[in-house]
N, C-alpha and C positions, 0 to 999 in steps of 0.2 A: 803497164797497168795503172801506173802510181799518174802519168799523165792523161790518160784517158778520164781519169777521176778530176784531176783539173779542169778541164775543159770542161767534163760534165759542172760542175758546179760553179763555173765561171757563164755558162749559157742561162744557168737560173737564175742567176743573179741578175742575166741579162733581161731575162724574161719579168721577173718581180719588176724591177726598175721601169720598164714598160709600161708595166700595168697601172702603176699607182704615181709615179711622177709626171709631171709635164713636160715638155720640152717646149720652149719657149721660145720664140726668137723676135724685137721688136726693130719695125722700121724708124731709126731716128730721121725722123723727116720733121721734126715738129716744127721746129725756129724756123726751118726753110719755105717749108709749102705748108705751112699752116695746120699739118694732120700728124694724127697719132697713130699708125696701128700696129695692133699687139698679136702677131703671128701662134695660131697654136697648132702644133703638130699633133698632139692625142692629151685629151683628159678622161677619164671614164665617168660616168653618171655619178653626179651625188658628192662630186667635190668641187672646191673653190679653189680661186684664185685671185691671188691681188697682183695688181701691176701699177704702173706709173703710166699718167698722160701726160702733163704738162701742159695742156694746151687748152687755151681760150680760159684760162679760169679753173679749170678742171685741172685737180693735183692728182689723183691718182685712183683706183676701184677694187672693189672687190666683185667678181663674177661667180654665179653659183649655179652650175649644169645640171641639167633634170635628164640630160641624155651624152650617151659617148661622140666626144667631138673628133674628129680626124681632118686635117687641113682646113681647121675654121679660123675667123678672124673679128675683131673686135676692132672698130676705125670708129674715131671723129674728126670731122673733119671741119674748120671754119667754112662758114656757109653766110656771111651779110646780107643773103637775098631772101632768109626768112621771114616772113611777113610778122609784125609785130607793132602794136601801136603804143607808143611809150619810149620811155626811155632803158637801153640796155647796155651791158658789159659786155656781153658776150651772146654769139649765136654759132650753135653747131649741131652739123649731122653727126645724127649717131647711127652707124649699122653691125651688122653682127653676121655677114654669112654664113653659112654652114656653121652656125653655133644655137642650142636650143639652151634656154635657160630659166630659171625658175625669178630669179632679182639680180636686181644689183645694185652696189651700196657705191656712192660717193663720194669724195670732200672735194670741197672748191679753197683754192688760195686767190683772192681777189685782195689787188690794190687798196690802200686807202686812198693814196693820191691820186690815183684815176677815176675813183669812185667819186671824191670830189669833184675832178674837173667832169666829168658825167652829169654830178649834179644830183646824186643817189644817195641818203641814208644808208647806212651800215642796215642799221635795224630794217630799213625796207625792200632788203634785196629779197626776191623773190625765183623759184626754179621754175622754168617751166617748161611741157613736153607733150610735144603735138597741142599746143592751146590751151588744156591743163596746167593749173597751179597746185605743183607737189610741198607738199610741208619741207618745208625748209629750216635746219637748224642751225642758228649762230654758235660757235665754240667758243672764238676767243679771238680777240686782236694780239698780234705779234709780231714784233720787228716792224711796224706799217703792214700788216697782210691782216687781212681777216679772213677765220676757215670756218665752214660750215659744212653740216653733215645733209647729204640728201639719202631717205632709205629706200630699197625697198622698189625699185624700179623696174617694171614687169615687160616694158617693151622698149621698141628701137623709135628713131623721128627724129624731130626738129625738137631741137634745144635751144631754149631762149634762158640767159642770167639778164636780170631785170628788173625795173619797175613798170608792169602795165597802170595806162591810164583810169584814173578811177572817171568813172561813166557818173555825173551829176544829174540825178534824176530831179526836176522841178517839183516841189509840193504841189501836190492838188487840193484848187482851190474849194473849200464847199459854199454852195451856193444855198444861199438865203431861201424860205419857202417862199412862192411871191404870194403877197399880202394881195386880195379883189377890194376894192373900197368897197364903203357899205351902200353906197348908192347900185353899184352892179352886183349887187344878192339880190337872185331873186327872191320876188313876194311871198309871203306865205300862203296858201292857198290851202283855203275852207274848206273838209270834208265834205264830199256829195250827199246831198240828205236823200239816205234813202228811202224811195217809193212804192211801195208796196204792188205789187202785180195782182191785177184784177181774180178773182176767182172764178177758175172753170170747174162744170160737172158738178161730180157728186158735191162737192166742197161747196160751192156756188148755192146749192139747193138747201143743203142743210144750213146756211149762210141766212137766207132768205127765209127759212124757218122761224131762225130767231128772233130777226126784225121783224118778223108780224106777232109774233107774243109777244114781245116787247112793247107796241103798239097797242095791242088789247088790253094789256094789265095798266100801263097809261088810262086806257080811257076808261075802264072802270075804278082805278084807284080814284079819277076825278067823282064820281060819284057818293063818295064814302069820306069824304074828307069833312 
């Protein structure tokens, strides 16, 4: 009896441990073939995870699942056929099979002495993903390494560490009004004197009316003077 009670609570224990831990297993392929990936056997929805990359710059992450993962994978891999105009550290694929997630959080370990021979500012490294420039934070220089924090990362692609070329857009020039000499103004031109329109009909008659009493009082006023 006393073993049947063992086992039973060695199975729950089995069960609990299941549920809520990870099982993790990562391929160290980094230094060889250039790629990280982070094997995961079961997470359940709604928790995290940090792992280590090493690779290309990238020091290590935190993953945070919006859904239950079972045989998913987490790989970067170097990629130099990224298309990217500028100067970079680093380019790499990121992908995530069979993994759903909600972000994920970053730190980069980048050289100083490479960064120099690159030819890159500390201050102007920049992240970038799928052609997008993610806010990037400086931490600290240390031992010759500088780390910075990238947050908050919602999908998978092309990963560029860099400086893209700044695009110099030329001032536009403004142009002068053009001035017309005064001899090509033209002339001022004189209002039409207007002409009065002959009067028809009734207007006409009663018109005619008046110039004939105007005419009679004339010629008698001559009489009286």
């Amino acid at each position: 009896m006393e073993l049947k009670h063992k086992y039973f609570w060695l199975g729950l224990v089995a069960v609990f441990f299941l549920s809520f831990v990870t099982i993790i297993t990562l391929d160290d392929y980094t230094a060889i073939q250039g790629r990280s990936v982070q094997t995961i056997a079961y997470i359940q929805s709604g928790n995290s995870m940090g792992f280590e990359i090493k690779e290309s710059g990238i020091k290590n992450g935190t993953i945070y699942f919006n859904q239950d993962v079972v045989g998913g994978k987490v790989i970067f891999v170097s990629d130099p056929t990224i298309a990217f105009d500028g100067r970079y550290y680093s380019k790499v694929k990121f992908t995530a099979p069979k993994v759903s997630f909600s972000k994920l959080d970053l730190q980069l370990k980048l050289s100083e002495q490479e960064l120099d021979q690159i030819g890159i500012n500390r201050g102007n490294i920049k992240f970038y993903l799928n052609g997008r420039e993610l806010p990037t934070h400086f931490l600290e220089l240390k031992n010759n390494y500088n780390y910075y924090n990238i947050n908050s990362i919602t999908e998978t692609g092309s990963i560029v560490i860099g400086e893209a070329r700044k695009v110099v857009v030329p001032p536009v020039e403004k142009v002068a009004d053009e001035q017309i000499p005064p001899e090509q103004l033209p002339s001022s031109v004189e209002p039409e004197t207007q002409v009065p329109l002959p009067l028809v009909g009734e207007a006409a008659a009663v018109a005619s009316e008046i110039s004939a009493w105007d005419s009679v009082k004339a010629f008698f006023g001559s009489w009286f003077k």
